[in-house]
N, C-alpha and C positions, 0 to 999 in steps of 0.2 A: 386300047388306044382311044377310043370311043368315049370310055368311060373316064377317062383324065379331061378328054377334049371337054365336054359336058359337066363335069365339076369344075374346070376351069372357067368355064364361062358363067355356071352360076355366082363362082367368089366372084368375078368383075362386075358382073349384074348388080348383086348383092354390095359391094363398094360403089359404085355409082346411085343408088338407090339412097344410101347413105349420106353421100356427098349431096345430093339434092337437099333430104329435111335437114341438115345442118346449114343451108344456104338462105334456108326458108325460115330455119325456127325460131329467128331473131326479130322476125317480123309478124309471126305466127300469131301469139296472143292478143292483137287487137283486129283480129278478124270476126266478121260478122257470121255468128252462129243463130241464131232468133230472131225471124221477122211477123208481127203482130199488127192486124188491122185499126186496133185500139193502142191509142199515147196510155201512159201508165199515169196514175196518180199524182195529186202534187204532194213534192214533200212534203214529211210534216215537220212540223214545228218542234223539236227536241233540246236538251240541254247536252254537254258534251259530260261525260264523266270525266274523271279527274287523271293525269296519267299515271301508270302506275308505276314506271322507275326509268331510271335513265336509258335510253337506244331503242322506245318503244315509240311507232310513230303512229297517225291517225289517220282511219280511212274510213271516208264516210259512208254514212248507208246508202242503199237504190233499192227499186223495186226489180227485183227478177222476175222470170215469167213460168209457171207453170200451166204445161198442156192441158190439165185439169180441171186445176183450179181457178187458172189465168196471175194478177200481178197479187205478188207479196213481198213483203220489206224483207229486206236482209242490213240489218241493224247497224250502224257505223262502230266500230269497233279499235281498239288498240292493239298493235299486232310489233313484235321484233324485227325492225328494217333491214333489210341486207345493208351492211355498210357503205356507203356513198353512193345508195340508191335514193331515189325518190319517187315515190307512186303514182301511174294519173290513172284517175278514177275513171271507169267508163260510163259512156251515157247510151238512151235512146236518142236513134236522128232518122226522120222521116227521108223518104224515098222510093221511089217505081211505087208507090202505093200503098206502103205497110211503114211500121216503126221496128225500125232493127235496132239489134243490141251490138255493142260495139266492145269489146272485152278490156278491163284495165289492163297495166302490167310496171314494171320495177325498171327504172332506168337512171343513168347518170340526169338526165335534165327533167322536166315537165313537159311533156305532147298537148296535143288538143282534147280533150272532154266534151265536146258541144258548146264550151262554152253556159254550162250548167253552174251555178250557184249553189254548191253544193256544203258553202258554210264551214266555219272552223279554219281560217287559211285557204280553202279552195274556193275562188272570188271569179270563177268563171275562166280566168286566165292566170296560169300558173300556180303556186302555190307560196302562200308567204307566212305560214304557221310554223316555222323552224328551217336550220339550214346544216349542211356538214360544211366542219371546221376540222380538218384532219381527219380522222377517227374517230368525233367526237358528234351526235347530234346535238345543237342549242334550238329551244323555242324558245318562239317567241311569244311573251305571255298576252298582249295585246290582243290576242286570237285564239288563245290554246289555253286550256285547265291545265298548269301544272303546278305544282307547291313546291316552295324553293325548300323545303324539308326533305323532300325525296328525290327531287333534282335539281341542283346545281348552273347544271350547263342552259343558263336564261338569258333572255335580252328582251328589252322593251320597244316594239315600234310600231306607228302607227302607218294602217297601209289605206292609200290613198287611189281611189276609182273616180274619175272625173264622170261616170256617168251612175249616179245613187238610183237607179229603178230598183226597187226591191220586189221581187214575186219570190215564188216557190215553184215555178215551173220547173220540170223533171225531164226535159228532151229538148230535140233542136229541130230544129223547122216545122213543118207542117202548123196546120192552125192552129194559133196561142200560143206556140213552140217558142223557145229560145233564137233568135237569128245572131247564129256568131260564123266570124271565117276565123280559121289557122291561120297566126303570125307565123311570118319566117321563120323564127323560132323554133313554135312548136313541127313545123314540118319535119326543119332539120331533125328534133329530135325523136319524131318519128321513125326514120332511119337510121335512127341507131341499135345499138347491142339490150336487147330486152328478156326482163326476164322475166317468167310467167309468176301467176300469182304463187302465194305460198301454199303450204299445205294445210294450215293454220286457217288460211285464208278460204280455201275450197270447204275445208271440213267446216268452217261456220256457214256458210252459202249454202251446205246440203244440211246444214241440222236448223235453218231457218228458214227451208224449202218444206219442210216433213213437222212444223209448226201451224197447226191452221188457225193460229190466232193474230197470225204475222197476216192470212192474207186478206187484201183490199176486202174484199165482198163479206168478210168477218168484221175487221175495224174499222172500215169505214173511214179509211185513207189516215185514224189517227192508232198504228198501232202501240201496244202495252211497251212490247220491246222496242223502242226504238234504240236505242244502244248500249252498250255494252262494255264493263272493262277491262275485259279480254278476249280474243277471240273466242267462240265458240262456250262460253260461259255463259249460259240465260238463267242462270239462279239469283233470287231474290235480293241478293244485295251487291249484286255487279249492274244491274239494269238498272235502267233508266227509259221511262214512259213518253211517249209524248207530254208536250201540252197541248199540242190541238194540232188536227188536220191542217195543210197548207191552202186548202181551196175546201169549198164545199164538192162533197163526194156523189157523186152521179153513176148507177150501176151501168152497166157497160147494158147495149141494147141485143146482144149475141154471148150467145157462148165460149168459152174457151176453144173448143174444138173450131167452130166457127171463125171464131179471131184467129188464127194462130195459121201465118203464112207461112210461103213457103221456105226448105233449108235455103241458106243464103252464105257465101263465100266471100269472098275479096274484103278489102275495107277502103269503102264509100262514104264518106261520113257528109250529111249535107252542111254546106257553107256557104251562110249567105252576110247579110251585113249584122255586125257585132252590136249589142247592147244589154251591157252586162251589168250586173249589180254585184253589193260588200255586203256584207251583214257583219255588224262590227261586235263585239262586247268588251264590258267591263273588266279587267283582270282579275285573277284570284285574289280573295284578301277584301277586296271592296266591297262594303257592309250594304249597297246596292245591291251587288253578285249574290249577297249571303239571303237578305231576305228574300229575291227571288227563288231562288232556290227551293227555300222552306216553305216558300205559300205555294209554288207550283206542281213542285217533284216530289213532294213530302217525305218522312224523314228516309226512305231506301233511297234518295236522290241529294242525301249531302253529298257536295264535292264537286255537284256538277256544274260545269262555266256555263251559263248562259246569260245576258243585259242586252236590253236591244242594242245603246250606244256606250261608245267608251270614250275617253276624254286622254289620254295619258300618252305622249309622246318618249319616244328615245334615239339608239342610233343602233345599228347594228354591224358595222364594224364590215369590211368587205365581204360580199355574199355574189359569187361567181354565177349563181342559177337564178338570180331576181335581183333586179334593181326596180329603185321606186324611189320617191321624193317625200319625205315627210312633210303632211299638211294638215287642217282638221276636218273631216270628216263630217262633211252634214247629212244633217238627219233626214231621214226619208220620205219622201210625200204621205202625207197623210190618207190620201185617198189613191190608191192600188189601181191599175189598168184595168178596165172590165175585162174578162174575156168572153171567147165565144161559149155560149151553156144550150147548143144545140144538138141533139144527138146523132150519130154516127147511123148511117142511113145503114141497112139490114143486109143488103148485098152489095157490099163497096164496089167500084171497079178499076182499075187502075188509072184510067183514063179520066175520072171522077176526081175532084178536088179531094186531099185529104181530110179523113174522118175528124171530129175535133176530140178531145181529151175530155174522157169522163169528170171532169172538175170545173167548178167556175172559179167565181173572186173570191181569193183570202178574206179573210173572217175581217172587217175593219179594225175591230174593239181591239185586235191583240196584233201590234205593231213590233215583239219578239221576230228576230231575223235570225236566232242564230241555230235553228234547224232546232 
């Protein structure tokens, strides 16, 4: 009798157990797992490879962190969409004293990012580099490498930021940081049904984790691989290199062991006031697009979209996950916001202003925005 009583209660145990991570697992993937005393790098400056067929979408690189070695790029790459998902890319955002990692994940809308410029369609807020129509993904080439030879499903439009600061910063708050807050919006879509990355996805993150030419304190914030045209493919004719670091690079003044805070839970993302930038380009086909291309990325980098500015308006027909107003897009200040190029004091304290980002000011000469 004992022995029923006691199995019966571990099946109810074991069903409620259950019922909790199914309560939680829809919220689960943009929890903070990684918190670091040091901002990570600034982007670099990249061209996007070309897509490689219809229903494959783009997700841009970030520096992850290794206890090791500290920050290395994990390459932006083309990966197969769940259908009438869309991905928001996660960022670093400063907070209690460290910069935490905040995890992407796959959802009906676009969430909050930091508010990171992370290029190619991701303009800080939302995503306007393609959209679902049915069953069917369309990009939009105004932003996005695609060749109407291999896909079809295209539109042209031009997306419009009323405020052009162009950096390369890689995080949100803290000194030199991004200052963005969550629209209504992105809240809402916070709370909704998400689904964690893929597996596609994971297995490029740990085979560009176990790279040590991907990390900072090797390249020097400009790495070899910066993306990719498939996930988890680093062979010589899927890559694409930088063109150049997005800041000058500054070695971190501590160790990884040293940098590397404490485990961290919940998702706290810091939100202050918004000022976000576009990095726009040329469309495929534009003999602008082409020569850059061939002086920059040499000949393993045909294909790849990157012009600072584009010129080329359209319409894109009703898009339920973004609206925008077509306008033209001015060019960017010539001369880039200084930032802070002081280094991160040796024993932070919480209590201490945040450390500043081993990076200063974008290179002048090279006004390329489009990662």
């Amino acid at each position: 009798m004992n022995i029923h009583r006691l199995v019966s209660r571990k099946i109810v145990r074991g069903l409620v157990l259950a019922a909790i991570v199914l309560s939680i697992s829809a919220a689960s993937f943009a929890q903070v797992f990684v918190s670091v005393r040091l901002g990570p790098p600034a982007l670099p400056i990249y061209a996007q490879p070309i897509c490689p067929g219809p229903g494959y979408y783009w997700t841009p690189g970030y520096w992850g962190w290794n206890n090791d070695g500290g920050y290395y790029w994990v390459p932006g790459t083309w990966v197969v969409a769940p259908i009438g998902m869309l991905w928001t890319p996660g960022y670093w955002g400063w907070g209690g004293g460290f910069y935490a990692w905040h995890g992407g994940y796959w959802g009906p809308h676009i969430g909050f990012y930091g508010g990171i410029n992370y290029g190619f369609g991701y303009t800080g807020v939302g995503f306007v580099g393609g959209e679902w129509r049915g069953g069917g993904f369309y990009y939009n080439r105004a932003v996005t490498n695609v060749s109407v030879t291999n896909v079809t499903n295209v539109y042209n439009k031009t997306v419009i930021v009323n405020n052009t600061t162009v950096n390369n910063v890689s995080y949100n708050g803290g000194t030199g940081g991004v200052s963005a807050q969550a629209t209504s919006q992105e809240l809402a879509a916070e709370h909704e049904q998400h689904t964690a990355p893929l597996a596609a996805q994971t297995q490029h993150e740990t085979l560009a984790s176990q790279n040590h030419a991907n990390f900072a304190s090797v390249n020097q914030g400009r790495p070899a691989i910066a993306a990719t045209s498939r996930a988890g493919d680093f062979s010589g004719h899927s890559v694409i290199a930088a063109r150049a670091a997005g800041a000058e690079y500054h070695a971190p003044a501590m160790t990884p062991q040293q940098a590397r805070g404490p485990a961290v839970s919940g998702n706290q993302p810091v939100k202050t006031n918004a000022s976000e930038g576009f990095r726009p380009f040329t469309p495929p086909g534009s003999n602008n697009a082409q020569n850059n291309n061939s002086q920059n990325n040499g000949s393993q980098n045909k294909g790849a979209h990157s012009n600072p500015m584009y010129q080329e308006k359209g319409t894109s027909g009703n898009n339920p996950l973004y609206e925008s107003k077509d306008k033209t897009v001015s060019a960017p200040p010539s001369n880039a916001p200084k930032g802070n190029t002081s280094k991160p004091p040796s024993q932070p304290h919480k209590s201490s202003p945040p450390p500043p980002p081993h990076h200063a000011n974008p290179p002048k000469e090279d006004h390329h925005k489009g990662r």
